[in-house]
TORKOL-4160 file (C-alpha; in steps of 0.2 Angstrom, whole numbers, padded with zeros to 4 digits, m for minus):
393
<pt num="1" X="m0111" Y="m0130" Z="m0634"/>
<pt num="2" X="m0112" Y="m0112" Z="m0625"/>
<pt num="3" X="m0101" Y="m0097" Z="m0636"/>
<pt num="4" X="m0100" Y="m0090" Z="m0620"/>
<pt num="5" X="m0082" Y="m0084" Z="m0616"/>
<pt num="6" X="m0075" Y="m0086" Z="m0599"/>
<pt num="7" X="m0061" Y="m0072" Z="m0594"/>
<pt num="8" X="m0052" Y="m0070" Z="m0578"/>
<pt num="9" X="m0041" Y="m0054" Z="m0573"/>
<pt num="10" X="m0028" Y="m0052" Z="m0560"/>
<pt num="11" X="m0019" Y="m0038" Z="m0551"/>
<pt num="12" X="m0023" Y="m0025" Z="m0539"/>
<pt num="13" X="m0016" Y="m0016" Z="m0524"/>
<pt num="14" X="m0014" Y="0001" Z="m0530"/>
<pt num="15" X="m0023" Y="0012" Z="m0545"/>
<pt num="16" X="m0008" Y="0008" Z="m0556"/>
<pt num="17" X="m0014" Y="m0011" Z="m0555"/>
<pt num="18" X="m0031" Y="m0009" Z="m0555"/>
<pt num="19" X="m0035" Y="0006" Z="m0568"/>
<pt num="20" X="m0030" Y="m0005" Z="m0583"/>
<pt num="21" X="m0036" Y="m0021" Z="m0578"/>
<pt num="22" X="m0053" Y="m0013" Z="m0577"/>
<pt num="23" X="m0050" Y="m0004" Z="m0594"/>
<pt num="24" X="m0045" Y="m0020" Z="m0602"/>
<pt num="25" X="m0061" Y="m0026" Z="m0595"/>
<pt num="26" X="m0073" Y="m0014" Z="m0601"/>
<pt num="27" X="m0067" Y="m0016" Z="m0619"/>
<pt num="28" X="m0068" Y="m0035" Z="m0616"/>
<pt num="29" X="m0086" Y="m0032" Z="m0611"/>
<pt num="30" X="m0090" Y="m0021" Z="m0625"/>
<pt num="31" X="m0084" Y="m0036" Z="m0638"/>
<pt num="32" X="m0093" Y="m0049" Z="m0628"/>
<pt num="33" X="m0108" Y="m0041" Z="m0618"/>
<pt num="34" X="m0112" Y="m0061" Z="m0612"/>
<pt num="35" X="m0095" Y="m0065" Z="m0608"/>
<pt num="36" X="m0090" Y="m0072" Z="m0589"/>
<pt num="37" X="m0079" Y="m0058" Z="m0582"/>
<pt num="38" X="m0071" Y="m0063" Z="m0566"/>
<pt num="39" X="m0056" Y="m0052" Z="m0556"/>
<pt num="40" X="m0044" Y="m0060" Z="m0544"/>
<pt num="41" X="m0041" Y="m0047" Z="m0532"/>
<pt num="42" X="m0039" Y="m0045" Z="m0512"/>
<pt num="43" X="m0050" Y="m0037" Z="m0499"/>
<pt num="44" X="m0034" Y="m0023" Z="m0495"/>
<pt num="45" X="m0032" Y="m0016" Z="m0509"/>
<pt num="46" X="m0042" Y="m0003" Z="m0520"/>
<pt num="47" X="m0048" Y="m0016" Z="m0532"/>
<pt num="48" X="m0062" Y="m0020" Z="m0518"/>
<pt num="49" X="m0071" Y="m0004" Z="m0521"/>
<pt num="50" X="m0065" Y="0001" Z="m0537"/>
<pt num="51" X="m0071" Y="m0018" Z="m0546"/>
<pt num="52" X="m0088" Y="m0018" Z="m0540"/>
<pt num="53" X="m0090" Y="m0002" Z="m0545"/>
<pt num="54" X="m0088" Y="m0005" Z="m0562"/>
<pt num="55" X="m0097" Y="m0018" Z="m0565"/>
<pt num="56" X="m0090" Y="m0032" Z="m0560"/>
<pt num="57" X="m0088" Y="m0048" Z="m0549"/>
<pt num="58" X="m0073" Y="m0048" Z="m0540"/>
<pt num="59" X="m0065" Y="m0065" Z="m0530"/>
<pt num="60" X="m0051" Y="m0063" Z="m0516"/>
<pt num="61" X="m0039" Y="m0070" Z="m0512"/>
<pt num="62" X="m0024" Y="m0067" Z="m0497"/>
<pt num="63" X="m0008" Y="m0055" Z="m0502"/>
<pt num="64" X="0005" Y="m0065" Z="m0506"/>
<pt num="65" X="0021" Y="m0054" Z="m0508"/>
<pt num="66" X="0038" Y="m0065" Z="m0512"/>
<pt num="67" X="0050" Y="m0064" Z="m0498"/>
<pt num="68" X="0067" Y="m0054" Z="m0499"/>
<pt num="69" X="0074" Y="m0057" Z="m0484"/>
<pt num="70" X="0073" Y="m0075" Z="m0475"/>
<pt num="71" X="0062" Y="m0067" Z="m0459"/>
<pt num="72" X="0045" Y="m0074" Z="m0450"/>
<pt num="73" X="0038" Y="m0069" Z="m0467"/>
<pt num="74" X="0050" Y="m0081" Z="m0478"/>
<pt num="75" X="0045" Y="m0096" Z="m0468"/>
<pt num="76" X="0027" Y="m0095" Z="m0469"/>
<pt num="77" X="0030" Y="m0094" Z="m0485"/>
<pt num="78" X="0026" Y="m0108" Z="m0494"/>
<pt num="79" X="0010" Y="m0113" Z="m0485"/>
<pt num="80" X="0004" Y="m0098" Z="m0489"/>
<pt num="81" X="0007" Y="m0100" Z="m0509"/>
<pt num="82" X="0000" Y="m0117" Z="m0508"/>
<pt num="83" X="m0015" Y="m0110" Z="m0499"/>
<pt num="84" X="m0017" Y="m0097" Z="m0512"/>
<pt num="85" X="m0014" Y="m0106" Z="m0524"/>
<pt num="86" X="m0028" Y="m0120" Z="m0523"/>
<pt num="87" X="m0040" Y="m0106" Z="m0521"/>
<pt num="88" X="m0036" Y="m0098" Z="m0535"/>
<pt num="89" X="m0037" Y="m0114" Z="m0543"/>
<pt num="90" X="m0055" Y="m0117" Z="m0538"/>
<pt num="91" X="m0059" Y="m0099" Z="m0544"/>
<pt num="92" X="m0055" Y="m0103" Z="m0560"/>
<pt num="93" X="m0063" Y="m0121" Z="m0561"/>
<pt num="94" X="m0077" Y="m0115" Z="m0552"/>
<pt num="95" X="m0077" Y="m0098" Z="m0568"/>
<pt num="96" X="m0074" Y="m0110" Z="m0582"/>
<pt num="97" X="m0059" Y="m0099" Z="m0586"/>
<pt num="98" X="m0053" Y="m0100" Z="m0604"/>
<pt num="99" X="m0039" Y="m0087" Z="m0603"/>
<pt num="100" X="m0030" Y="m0078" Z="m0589"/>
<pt num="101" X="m0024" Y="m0059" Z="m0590"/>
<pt num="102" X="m0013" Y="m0051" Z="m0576"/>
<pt num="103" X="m0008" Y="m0034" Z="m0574"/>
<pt num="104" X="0006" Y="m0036" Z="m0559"/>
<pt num="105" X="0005" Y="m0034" Z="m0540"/>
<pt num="106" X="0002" Y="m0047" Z="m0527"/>
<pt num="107" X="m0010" Y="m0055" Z="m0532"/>
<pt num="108" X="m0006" Y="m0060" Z="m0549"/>
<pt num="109" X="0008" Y="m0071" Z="m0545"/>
<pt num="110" X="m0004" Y="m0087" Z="m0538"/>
<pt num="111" X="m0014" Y="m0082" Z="m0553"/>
<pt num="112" X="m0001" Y="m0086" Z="m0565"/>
<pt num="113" X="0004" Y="m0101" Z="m0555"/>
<pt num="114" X="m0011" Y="m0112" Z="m0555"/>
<pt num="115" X="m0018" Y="m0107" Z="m0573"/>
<pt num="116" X="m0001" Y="m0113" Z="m0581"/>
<pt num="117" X="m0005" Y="m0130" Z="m0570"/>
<pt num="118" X="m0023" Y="m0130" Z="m0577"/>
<pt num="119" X="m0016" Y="m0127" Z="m0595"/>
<pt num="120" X="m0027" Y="m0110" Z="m0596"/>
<pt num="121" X="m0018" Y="m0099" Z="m0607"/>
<pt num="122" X="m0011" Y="m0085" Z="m0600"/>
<pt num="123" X="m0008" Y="m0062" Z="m0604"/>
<pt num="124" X="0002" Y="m0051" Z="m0594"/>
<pt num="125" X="0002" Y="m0034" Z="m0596"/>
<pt num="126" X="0018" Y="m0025" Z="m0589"/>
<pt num="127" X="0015" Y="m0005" Z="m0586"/>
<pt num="128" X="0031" Y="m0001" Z="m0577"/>
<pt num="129" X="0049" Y="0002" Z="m0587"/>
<pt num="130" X="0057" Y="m0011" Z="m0576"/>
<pt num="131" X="0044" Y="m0026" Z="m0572"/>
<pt num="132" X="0038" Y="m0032" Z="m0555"/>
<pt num="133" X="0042" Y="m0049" Z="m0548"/>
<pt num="134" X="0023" Y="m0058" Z="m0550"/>
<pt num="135" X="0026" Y="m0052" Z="m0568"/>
<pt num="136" X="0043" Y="m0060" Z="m0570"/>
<pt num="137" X="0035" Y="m0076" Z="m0565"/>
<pt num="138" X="0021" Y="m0074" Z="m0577"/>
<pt num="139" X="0032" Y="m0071" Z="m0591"/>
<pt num="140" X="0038" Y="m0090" Z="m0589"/>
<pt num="141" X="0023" Y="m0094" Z="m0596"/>
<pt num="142" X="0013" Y="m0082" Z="m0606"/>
<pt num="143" X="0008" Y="m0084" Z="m0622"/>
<pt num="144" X="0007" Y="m0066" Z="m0625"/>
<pt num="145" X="0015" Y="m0052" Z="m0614"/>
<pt num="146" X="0008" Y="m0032" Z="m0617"/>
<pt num="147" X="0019" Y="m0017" Z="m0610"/>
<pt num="148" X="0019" Y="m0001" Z="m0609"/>
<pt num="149" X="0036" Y="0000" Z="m0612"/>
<pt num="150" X="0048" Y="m0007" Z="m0623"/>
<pt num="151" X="0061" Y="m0017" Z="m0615"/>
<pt num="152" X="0053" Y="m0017" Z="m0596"/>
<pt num="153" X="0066" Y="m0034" Z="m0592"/>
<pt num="154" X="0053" Y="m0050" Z="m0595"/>
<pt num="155" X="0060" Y="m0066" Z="m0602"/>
<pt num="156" X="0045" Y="m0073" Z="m0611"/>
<pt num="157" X="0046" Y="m0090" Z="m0615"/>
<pt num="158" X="0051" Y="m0097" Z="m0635"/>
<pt num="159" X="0041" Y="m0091" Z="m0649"/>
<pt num="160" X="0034" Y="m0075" Z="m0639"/>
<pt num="161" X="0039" Y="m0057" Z="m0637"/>
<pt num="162" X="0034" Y="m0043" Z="m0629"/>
<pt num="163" X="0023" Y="m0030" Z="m0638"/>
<pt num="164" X="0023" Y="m0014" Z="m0634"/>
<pt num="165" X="0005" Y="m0008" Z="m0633"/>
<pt num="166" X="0006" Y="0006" Z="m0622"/>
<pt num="167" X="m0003" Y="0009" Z="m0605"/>
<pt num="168" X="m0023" Y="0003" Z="m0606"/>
<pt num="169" X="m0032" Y="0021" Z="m0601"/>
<pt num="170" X="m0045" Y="0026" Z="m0590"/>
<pt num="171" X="m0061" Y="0027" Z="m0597"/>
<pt num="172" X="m0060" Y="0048" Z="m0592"/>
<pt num="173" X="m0043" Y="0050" Z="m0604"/>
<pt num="174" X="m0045" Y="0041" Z="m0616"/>
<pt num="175" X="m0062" Y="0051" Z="m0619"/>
<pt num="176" X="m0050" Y="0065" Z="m0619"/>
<pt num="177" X="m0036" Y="0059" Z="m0631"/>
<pt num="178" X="m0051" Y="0056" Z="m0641"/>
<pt num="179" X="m0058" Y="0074" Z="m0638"/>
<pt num="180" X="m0040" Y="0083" Z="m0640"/>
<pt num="181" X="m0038" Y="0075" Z="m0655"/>
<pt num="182" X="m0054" Y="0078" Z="m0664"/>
<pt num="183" X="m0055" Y="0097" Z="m0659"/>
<pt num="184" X="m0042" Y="0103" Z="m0644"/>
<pt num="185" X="m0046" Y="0121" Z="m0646"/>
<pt num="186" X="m0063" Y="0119" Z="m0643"/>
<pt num="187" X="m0060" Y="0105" Z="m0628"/>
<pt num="188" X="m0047" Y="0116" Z="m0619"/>
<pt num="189" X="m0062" Y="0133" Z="m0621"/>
<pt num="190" X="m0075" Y="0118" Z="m0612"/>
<pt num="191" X="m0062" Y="0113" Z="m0598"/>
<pt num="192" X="m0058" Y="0129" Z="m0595"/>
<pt num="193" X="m0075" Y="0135" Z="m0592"/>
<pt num="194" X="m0080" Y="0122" Z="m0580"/>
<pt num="195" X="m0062" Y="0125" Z="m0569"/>
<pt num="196" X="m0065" Y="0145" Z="m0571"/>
<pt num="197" X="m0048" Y="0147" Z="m0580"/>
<pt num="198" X="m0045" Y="0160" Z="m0594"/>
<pt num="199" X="m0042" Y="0148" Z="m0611"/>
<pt num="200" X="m0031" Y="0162" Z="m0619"/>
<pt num="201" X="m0017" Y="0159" Z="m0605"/>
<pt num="202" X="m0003" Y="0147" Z="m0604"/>
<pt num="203" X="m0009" Y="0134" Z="m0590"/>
<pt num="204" X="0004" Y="0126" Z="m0581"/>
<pt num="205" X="m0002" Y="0109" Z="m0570"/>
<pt num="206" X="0006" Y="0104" Z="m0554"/>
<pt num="207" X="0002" Y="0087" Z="m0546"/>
<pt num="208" X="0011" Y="0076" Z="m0535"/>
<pt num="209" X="m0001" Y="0062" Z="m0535"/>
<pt num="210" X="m0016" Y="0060" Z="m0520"/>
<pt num="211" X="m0003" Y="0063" Z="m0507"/>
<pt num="212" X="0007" Y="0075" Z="m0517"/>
<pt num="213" X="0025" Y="0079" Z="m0517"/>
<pt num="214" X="0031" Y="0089" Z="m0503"/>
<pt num="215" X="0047" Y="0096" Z="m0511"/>
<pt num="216" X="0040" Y="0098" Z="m0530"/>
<pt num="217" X="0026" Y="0110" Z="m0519"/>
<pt num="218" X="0038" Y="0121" Z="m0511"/>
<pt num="219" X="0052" Y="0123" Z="m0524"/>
<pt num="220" X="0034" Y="0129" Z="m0538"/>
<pt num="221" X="0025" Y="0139" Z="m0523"/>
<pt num="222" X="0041" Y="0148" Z="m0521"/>
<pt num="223" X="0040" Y="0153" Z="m0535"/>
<pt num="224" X="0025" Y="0158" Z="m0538"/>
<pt num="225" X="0027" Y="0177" Z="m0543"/>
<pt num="226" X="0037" Y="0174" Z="m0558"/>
<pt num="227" X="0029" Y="0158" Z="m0562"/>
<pt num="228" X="0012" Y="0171" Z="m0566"/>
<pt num="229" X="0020" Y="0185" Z="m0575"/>
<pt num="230" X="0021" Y="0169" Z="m0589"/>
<pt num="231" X="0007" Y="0157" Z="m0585"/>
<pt num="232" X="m0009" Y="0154" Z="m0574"/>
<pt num="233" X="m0005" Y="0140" Z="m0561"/>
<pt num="234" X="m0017" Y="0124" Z="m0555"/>
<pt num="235" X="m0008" Y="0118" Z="m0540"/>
<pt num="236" X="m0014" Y="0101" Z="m0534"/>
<pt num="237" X="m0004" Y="0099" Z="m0518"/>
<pt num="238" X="m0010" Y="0082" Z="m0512"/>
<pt num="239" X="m0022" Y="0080" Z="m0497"/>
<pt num="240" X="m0017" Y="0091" Z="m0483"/>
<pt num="241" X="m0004" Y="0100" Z="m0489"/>
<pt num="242" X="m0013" Y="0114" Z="m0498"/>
<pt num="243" X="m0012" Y="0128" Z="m0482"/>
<pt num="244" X="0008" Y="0127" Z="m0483"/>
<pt num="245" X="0008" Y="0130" Z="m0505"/>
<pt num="246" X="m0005" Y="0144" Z="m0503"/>
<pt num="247" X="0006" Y="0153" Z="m0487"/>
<pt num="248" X="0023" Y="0150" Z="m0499"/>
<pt num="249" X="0012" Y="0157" Z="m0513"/>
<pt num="250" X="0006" Y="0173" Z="m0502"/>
<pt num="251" X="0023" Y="0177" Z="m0499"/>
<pt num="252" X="0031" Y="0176" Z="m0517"/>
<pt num="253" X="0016" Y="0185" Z="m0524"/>
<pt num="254" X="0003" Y="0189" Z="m0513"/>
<pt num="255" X="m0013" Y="0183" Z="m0506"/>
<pt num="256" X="m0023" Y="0191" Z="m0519"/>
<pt num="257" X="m0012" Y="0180" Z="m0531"/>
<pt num="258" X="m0023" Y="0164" Z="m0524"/>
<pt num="259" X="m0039" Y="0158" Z="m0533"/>
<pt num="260" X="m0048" Y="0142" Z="m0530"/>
<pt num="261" X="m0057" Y="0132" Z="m0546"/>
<pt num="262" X="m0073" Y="0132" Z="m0554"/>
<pt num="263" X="m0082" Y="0142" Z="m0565"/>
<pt num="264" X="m0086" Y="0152" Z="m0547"/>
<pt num="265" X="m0071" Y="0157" Z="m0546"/>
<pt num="266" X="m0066" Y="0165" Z="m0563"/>
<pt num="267" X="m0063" Y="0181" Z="m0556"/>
<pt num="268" X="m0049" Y="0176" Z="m0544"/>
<pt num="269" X="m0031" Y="0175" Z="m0543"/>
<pt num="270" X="m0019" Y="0165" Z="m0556"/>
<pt num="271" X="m0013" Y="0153" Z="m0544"/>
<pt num="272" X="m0028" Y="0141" Z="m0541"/>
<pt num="273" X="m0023" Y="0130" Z="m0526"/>
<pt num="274" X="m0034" Y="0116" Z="m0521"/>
<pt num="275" X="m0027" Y="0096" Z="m0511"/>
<pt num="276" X="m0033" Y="0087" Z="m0526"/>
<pt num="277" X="m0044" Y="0088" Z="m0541"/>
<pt num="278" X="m0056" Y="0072" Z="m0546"/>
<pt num="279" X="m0058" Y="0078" Z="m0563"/>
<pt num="280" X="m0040" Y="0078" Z="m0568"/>
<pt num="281" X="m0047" Y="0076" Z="m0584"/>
<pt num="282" X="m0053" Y="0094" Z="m0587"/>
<pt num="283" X="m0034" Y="0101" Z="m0580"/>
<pt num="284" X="m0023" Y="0090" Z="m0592"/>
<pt num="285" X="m0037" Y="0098" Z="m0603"/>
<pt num="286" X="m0031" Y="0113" Z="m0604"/>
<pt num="287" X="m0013" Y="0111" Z="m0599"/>
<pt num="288" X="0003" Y="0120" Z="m0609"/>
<pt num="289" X="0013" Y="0111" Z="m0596"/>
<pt num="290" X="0014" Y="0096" Z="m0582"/>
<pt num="291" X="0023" Y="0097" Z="m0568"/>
<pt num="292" X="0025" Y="0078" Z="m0558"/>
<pt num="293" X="0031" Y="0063" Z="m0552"/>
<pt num="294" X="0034" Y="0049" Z="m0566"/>
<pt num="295" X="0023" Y="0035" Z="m0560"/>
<pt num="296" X="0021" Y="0023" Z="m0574"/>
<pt num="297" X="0002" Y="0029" Z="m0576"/>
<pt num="298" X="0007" Y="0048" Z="m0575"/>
<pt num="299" X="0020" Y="0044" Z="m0590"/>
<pt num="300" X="0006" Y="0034" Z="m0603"/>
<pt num="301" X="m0005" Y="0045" Z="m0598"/>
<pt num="302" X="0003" Y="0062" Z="m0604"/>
<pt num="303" X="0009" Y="0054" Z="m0616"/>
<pt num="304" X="m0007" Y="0048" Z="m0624"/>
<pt num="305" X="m0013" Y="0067" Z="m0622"/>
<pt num="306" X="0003" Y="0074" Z="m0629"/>
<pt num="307" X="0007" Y="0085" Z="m0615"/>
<pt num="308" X="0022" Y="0091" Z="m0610"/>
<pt num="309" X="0029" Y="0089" Z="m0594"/>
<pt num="310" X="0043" Y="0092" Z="m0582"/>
<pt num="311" X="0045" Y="0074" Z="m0570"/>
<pt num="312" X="0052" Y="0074" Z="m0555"/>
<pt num="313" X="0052" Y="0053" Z="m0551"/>
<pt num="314" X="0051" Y="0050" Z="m0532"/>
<pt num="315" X="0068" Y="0049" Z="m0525"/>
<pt num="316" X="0063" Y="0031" Z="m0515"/>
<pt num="317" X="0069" Y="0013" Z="m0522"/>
<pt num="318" X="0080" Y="0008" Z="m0533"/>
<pt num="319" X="0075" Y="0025" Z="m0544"/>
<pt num="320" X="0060" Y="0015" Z="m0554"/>
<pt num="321" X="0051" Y="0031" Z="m0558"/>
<pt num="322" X="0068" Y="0037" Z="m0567"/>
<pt num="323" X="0063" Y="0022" Z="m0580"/>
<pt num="324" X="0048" Y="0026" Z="m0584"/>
<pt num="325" X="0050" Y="0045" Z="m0589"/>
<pt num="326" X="0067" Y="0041" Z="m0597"/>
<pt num="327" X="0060" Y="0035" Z="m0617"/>
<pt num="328" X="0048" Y="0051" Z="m0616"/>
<pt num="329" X="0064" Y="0063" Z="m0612"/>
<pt num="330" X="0075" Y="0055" Z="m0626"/>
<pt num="331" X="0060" Y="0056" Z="m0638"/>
<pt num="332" X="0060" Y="0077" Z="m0635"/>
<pt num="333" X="0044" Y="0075" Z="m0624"/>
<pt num="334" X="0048" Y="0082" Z="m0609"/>
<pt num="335" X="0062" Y="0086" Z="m0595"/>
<pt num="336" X="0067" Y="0075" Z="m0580"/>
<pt num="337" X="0077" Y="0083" Z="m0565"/>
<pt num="338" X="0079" Y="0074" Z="m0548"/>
<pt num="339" X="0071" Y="0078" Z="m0534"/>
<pt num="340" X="0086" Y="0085" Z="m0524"/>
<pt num="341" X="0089" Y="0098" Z="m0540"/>
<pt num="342" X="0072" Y="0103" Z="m0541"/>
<pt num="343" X="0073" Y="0120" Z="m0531"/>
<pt num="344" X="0063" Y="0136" Z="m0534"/>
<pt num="345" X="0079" Y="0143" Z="m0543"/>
<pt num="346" X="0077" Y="0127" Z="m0555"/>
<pt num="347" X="0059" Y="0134" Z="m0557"/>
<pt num="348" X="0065" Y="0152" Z="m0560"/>
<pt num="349" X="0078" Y="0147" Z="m0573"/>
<pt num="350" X="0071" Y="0129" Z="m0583"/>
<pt num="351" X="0053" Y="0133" Z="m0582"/>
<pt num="352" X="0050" Y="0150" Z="m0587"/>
<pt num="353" X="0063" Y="0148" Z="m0602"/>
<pt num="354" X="0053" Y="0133" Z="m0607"/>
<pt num="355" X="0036" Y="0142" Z="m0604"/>
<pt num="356" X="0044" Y="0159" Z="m0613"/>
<pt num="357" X="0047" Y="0149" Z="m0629"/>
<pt num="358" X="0030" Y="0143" Z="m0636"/>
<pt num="359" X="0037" Y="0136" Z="m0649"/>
<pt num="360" X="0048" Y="0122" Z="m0640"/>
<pt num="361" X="0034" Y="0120" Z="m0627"/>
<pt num="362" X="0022" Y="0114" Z="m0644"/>
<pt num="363" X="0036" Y="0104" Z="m0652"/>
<pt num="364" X="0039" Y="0095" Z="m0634"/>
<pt num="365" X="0020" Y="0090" Z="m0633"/>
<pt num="366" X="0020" Y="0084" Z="m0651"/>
<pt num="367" X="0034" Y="0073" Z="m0647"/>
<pt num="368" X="0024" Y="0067" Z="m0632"/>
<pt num="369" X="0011" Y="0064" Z="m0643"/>
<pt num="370" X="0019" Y="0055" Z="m0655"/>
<pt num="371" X="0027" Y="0043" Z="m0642"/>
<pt num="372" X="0011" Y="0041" Z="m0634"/>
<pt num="373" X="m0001" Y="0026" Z="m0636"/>
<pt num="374" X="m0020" Y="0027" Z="m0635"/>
<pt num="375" X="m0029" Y="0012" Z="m0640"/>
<pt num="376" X="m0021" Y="0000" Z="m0628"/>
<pt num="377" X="m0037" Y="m0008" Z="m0620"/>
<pt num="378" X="m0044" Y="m0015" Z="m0636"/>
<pt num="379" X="m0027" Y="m0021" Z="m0642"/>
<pt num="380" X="m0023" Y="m0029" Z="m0627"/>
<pt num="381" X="m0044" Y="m0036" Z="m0627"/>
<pt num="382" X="m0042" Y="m0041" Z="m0643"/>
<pt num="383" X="m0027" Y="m0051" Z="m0641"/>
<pt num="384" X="m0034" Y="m0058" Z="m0624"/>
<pt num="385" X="m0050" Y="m0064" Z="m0633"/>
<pt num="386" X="m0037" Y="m0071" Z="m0646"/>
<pt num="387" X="m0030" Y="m0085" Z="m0633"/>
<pt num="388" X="m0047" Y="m0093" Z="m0629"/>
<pt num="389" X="m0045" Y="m0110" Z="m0637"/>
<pt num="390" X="m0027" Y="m0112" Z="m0638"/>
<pt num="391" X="m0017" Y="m0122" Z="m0626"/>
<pt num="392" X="m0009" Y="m0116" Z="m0609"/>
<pt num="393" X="0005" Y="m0126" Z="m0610"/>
């Protein structure tokens, strides 16, 4: 009889589905090098470059979003669940599957659905404050439900509860919380180097995410001349919207304020303006302080790094962002402030007292630290490879 292990992963859509699941899966791989890795995933989403990529063999499957109005949509329905269903089913007969983890989104609903019918045990991992609809489901039958948060609204069935074991990381942070916590002088000197940033300055980091945050960027480019007479400035502005922060930045400071990043570039301005930065990494590196949205990743992943940061949540929904930065806020690790109130006079009066006082600013980011969780991959891997050989049911 074959050791082998069988594991199937779920979820996808968007990088806040996908970066765990593959995180998860790479730890699973380390533990088990000649284990059967299979990802449940669609075609759409970023999971179909981002899988492969790393290594692994992914199986689609159609979106199949739960309907919150009775429309077209609604009435097509349950064909389409049955459909998805039976082929998620013969993807996990066809795998061998001997435990099922999700991670949220579309895809992991079906998933959830037809392993509990096979009787192959099930994980969820929840990342978001308030948990998703596929996860809800999920939760129905999971023999063991991860989060990143501590009360994120699942009703898990008898004799389980939910276990906060933080936010799985990308391979780049956790190399980084591993880094910053071994040596963070010498990895802020390194960072800064390769971004042509001076070490010895306060750093402050603005990122609104890859489409970046239109108000968050006016309200810090406005004020961009008393924002440098405290700190140097890396200014992510999301993709195409980097012309509009550096004319708003010529006009509080000046054009020869500007500067672009790499080591190149050492010699220009403080205020380094670029649409958007791959190795985030070597920013949050050397970072006195973020400035950002609150997506679920954004939140774990400060956290983990103990930084500091100032969240703005995206003023859409039913305020979900809100959640997610509200623990880190109670726990001293940061400020939140809505979107609406985040002005350049907001700028001028919280941020430059925050950044004036490098006292408070170290004892936010040890607070951050301190609620922060690193080592969520190989504690939700090893409670995956935990379920093999138990009963679904």
């Amino acid at each position: 009889m074959s050791d082998q292990k069988h594991i199937v992963l779920a979820g996808g859509g968007t990088a806040g589905h996908v970066n765990p699941l593959l995180a998860v899966a790479h730890v699973i791989r380390e533990k088990e090098p000649d284990a059967d890795i299979a990802v449940v995933g669609t075609a759409v989403g970023l999971e179909h470059d981002l899988v492969p990529q790393a290594g692994f063999l992914l199986e689609t499957i159609e979106k199949v979003p739960f309907p919150r109005r009775l429309n077209k949509a609604a009435l097509q329905f349950p064909a389409k669940w049955k459909s998805e269903t039976g082929k998620v089913r013969d993807i996990l007969t066809r795998h061998q599957a001997q435990v099922v983890v999700g991670f949220g989104g579309y895809t992991s609903a079906p998933v959830y659905a037809a392993a509990h019918k096979l009787g192959i045990p099930i994980a969820i991992h929840e990342q978001n404050a308030r948990a998703g609809m596929a996860n809800k489901l999920g939760a129905r039958w999971a023999a063991m439900i991860g989060s990143a948060y501590a009360e994120p609204g699942l009703k898990p069935r008898k004799g389980v509860e939910v276990e906060r074991v933080g936010l799985p990381l990308r391979p780049a942070i956790a190399q980084l919380a591993s880094d910053l916590e071994r040596d963070r002088v010498a990895t802020r000197r390194a960072a800064a180097a390769r971004l042509g940033v001076d070490p010895n300055r306060p750093l402050v980091v603005i990122t609104g995410g890859s489409l970046g945050a239109v108000n968050v960027n006016r309200a810090v480019a406005a004020s961009a001349k008393e924002l440098l007479e405290h700190a140097q400035v890396i200014h992510l502005t999301g993709k195409g919207k980097d012309d509009e922060v550096r004319s708003l930045v010529s006009v509080s400071a000046g054009e020869r304020a500007l500067g672009e990043l790499g080591p190149e570039h050492a010699s220009d301005g403080d205020y380094r303006v670029a649409a958007y930065l791959e190795r985030i990494d070597l920013a949050f590196a050397c970072a006195d302080l973020i400035i950002c949205r609150s997506g679920a990743g954004t939140v774990s992943e400060l956290t983990a790094l103990g930084l500091p940061a100032v969240y703005v949540p995206l003023p859409i929904g039913n305020g979900e962002q809100r959640f997610n930065a509200q623990p880190v806020v109670d726990a001293k690790g940061g400020l939140m402030v809505t979107d609406r109130e985040f002005t350049a006079d907001w700028v001028k009066r919280h941020v430059l007292k925050l950044l004036s006082e490098p006292q408070t600013l170290a004892e936010y980011g040890r607070n951050a630290w301190e609620y922060g969780i690193r080592d969520a991959a190989e504690v939700m891997a090893d409670r995956v490879l935990a379920l093999i050989g138990t009963s679904g049911r």
